[in-house]
N, C-alpha and C positions, 0 to 999 in steps of 0.2 A: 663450498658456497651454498649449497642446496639444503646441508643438513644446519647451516647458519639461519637461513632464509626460515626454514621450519619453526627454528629453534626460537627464532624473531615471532611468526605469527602468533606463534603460540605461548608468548611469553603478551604479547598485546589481545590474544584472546583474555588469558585469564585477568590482566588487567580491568578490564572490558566489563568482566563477571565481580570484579570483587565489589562485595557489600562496600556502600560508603557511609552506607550508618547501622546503629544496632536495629535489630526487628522491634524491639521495643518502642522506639522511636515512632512507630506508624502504629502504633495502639488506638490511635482517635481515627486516623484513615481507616481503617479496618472494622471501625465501629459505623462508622459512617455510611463506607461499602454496604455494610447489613444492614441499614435503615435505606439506604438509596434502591436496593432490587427489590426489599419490599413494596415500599412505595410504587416502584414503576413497573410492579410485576412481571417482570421479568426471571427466569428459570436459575440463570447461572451468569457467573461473570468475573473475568479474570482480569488482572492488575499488574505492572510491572510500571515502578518508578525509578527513573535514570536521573541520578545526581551527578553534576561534573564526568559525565561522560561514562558513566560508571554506572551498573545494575545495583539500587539500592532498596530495591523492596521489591517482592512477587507474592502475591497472594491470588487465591481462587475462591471462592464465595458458591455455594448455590448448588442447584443439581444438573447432570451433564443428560438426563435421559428422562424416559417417564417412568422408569422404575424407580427414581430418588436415588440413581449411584452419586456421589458426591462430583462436584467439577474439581479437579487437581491443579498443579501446576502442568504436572506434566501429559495432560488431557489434551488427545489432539481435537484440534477448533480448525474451522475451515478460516482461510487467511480471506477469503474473497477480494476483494480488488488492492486489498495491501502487496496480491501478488506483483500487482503494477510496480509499487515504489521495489521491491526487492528486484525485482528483472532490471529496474531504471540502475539500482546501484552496480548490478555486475555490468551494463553496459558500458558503465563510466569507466570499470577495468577495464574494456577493452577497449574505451579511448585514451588510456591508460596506456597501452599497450602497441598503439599506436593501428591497430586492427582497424578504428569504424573513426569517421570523423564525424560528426552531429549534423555538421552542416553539408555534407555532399550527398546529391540527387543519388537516390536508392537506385538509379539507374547507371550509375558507377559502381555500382558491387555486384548485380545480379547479371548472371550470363546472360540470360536471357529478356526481355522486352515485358515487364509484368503479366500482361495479359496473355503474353503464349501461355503462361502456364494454367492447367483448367481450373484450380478454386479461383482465379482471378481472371479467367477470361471476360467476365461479365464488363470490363470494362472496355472489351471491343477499341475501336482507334480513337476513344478519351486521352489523349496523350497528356494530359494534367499528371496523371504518374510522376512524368519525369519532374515534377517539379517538390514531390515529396523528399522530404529530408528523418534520419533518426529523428532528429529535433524535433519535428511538428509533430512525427507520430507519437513522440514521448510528451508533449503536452498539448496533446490534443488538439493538433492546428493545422489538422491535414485536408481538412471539411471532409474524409471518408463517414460513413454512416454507423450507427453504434454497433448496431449487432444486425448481419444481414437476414436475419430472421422477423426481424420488426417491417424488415420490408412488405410492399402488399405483392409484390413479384419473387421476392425471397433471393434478390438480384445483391450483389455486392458494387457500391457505388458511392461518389460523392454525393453528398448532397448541400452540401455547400461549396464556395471557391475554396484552395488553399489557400491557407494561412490568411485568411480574413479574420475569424474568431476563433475561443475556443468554444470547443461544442466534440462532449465526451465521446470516445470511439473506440469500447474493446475493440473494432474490427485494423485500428488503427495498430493498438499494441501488438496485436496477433501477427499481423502484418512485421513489424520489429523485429521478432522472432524470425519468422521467415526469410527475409531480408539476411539474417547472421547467419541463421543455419545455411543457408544455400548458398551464400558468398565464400564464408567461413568455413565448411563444412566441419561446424559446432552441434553438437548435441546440448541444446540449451539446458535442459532438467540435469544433465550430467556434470556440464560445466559450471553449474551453481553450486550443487553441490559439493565437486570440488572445489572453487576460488572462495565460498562462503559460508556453505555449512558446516563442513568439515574444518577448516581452518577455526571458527568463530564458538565449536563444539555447539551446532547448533542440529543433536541428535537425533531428532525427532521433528524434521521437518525435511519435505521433502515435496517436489512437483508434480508428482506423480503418485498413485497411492500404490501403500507398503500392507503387505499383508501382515504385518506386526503392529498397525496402528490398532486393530480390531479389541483390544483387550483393555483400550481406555480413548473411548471415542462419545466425543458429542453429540449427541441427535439435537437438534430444532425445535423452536415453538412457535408457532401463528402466531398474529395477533389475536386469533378467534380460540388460541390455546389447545390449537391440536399441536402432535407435533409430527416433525419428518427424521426419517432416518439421513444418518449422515452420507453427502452423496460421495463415492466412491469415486475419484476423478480417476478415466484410464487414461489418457493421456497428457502431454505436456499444452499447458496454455499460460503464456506468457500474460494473458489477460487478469486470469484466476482458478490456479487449479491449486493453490501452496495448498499444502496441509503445514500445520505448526503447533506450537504450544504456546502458551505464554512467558515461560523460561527460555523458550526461543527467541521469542518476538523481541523481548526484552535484550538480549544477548544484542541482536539487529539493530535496535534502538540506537543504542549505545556505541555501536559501532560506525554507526552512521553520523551520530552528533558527533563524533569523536572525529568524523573521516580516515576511520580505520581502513588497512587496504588501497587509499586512492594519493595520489600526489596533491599536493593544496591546489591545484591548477582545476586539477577533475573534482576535485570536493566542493568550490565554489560555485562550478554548474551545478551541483544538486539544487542548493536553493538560492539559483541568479533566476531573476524574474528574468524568466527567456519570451515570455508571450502574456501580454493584457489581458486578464479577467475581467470585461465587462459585464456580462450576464447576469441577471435578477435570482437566479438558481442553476444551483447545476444540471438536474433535471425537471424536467424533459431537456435534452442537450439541445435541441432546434427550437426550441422555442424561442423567438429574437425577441427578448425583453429585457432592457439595459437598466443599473444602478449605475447611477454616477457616485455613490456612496465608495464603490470597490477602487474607484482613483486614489481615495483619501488614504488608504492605508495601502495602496501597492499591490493591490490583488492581484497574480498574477502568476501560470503554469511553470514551475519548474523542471527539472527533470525527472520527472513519474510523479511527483508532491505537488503540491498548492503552496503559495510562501505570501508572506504579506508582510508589512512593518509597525506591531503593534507597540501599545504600552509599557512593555518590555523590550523591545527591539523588535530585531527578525525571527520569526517565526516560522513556523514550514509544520504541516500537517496533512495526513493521508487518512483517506475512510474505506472503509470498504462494507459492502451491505448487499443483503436480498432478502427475502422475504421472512426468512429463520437465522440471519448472522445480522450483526450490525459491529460494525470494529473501526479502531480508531487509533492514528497515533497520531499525538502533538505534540511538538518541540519548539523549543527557545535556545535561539545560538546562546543567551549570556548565562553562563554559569552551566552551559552543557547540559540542558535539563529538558528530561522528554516524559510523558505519559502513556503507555501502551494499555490498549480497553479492546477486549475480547469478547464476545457476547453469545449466547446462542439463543438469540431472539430478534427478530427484526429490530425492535422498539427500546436498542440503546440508547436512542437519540432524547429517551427522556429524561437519561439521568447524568450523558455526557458530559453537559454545558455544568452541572451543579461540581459533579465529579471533578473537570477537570480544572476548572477552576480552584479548588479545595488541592490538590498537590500542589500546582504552580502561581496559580496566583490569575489575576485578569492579564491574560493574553490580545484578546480582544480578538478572538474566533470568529471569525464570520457564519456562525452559526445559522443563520436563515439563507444562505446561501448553500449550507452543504445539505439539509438537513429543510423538509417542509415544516412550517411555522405549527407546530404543537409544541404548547406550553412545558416546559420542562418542570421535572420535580424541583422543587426548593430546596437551600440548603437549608439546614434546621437551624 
């Protein structure tokens, strides 16, 4: 059974990866790509387009350093909050699995009372805890705080009720992690590895960094055009530590529109509008300023994704950003088709809207929602 089971993954890995068109075919995308990072000057920028559920185009564009090394496919990029949606999919394994349920209080898995334990004692006898679920922490609806660093006490705390809105929380995801490993006793960076890197031959990505990533790695660019070395994650963070590539990302993509890995049950939590997006932007995450705009098309947290119901149907897309990355995937359930955008520049966000549009067509992105209102490059 086991070397069936294998023989299974591995046989819907490579499905996963096959081309579904010739390279040829993306001659004008590839042209395009080269006038789009011009234009929005940015350094480098990787590409991976998923047709019917299937890897059918990867390209890299640009330069990964300030030396001018070339960006590769298989150049490692820091994933930044894409690590979100990828920890959201092995969760769904292990409701799956019958391990974690979404909706029971995290104080049914942990031995112990949240706050005995010292990174979370800050929340002293707030007993709101008990009223945390996987669910809210995976889309953001737990009212915990984003990163308790931003705090003016450096305290880890609500700062809104649960599940009132959403309002973004690595401290939330981190917490996720936490919650598995200590209930579980899971080594999260390891068991990703196994349930989906390794299975999905996804080589060169990993949550923790590899001392063999050194020999084809991205550094960063400002917006002011300096740039930063790439940073070294020692640890596991469920929030954002993936290192990947774009032959990876893309592998992921695909795997995910496909609901490889999951039973159709756990595939339709990834992008079932589990919680209302009414918020004007995503950040500042507390800032309470509402679009009644985000009703009209279903805005609304999935499991680790954003999902909405555009002009094509159902959609679902993840970003991930900081001051030197900007990354993006976007998907359409019809016809199984996703765009993965890799960046090692903050300021992808100017050629995203043009970009993504040019593979899949008008999605109808909430783009001012993920992304502050700067004018995007055009398409020519």
């Amino acid at each position: 059974m086991r070397l069936r089971s294998a023989f299974l993954a591995a046989s819907l890995a490579t499905a996963i990866a096959a081309p579904a068109h010739a390279a040829s075919d993306y001659k004008a995308l590839d042209a395009e790509i080269d006038r789009l990072i011009v234009a929005s000057k940015i350094p480098g920028l990787a590409v991976a387009v998923i047709d019917n559920g299937k890897v059918a185009h990867v390209v890299a564009k640009g330069v990964r350093n300030e030396k001018g090394d070339p960006l590769t496919t298989d150049t490692i990029m820091y994933a930044a909050s894409l690590t979100k949606m990828t920890f959201a999919y092995y969760v769904l394994m292990l409701v799956d699995d019958g391990k974690i349920d979404l909706d029971k209080s995290i104080a049914d898995y942990l031995p112990k009372p949240l706050p005995a334990y010292p990174k979370y004692a800050d929340l002293g006898v707030d007993e709101r805890w008990k009223t945390i679920t996987i669910r809210r922490l995976l889309t953001h609806s737990s009212g915990l705080a984003d990163q308790r660093f931003y705090d003016p006490e450096n305290k880890f705390r609500f700062n809104l009720e649960p599940g009132s809105r959403y309002a973004y929380s690595n401290e939330g995801i981190n917490l996720a992690q936490f919650v598995i490993e200590e209930s579980l006793g899971l080594k999260v960076g390891d068991e990703m590895n196994r349930r989906l890197f390794q299975p999905l031959g996804m080589t060169r990505s990993s949550m923790i960094w590899r001392d063999d990533f050194k020999g084809n790695l991205a550094d960063g660019v400002h917006e002011d055009g300096k740039w930063e070395a790439h940073d070294d994650r020692s640890s596991v963070k469920a929030a954002g530590s993936l290192d990947t590539t774009i032959a990876d990302m893309g592998k992921l993509a695909a795997a995910m529109v496909s609901g490889w890995g999951l039973s159709a049950k756990a595939r339709a939590e990834l992008d079932k509008p589990s919680f209302p997006i009414v918020s004007e932007a995503q950040f500042p995450p507390f800032l309470i300023k509402d679009n009644p705009d985000n009703a009209r098309i279903g805005l609304a947290a999935g499991i680790g994704l954003v999902v909405y119901d555009g002009p094509q149907g159902r959609a679902f897309f993840k970003g991930g950003h900081n001051d030197i990355t900007d990354n993006h995937v976007g998907c359409v359930e019809k016809g199984k088709r996703c765009v993965v955008l890799l960046s090692n520049s903050g300021l992808g966000q100017r050629l995203y809207p043009t970009l993504v549009k040019s593979v899949l067509g008008d999605l109808g992105t909430p783009w001012a929602w993920e992304y502050p209102r700067k004018l995007p490059v055009a398409a020519q």
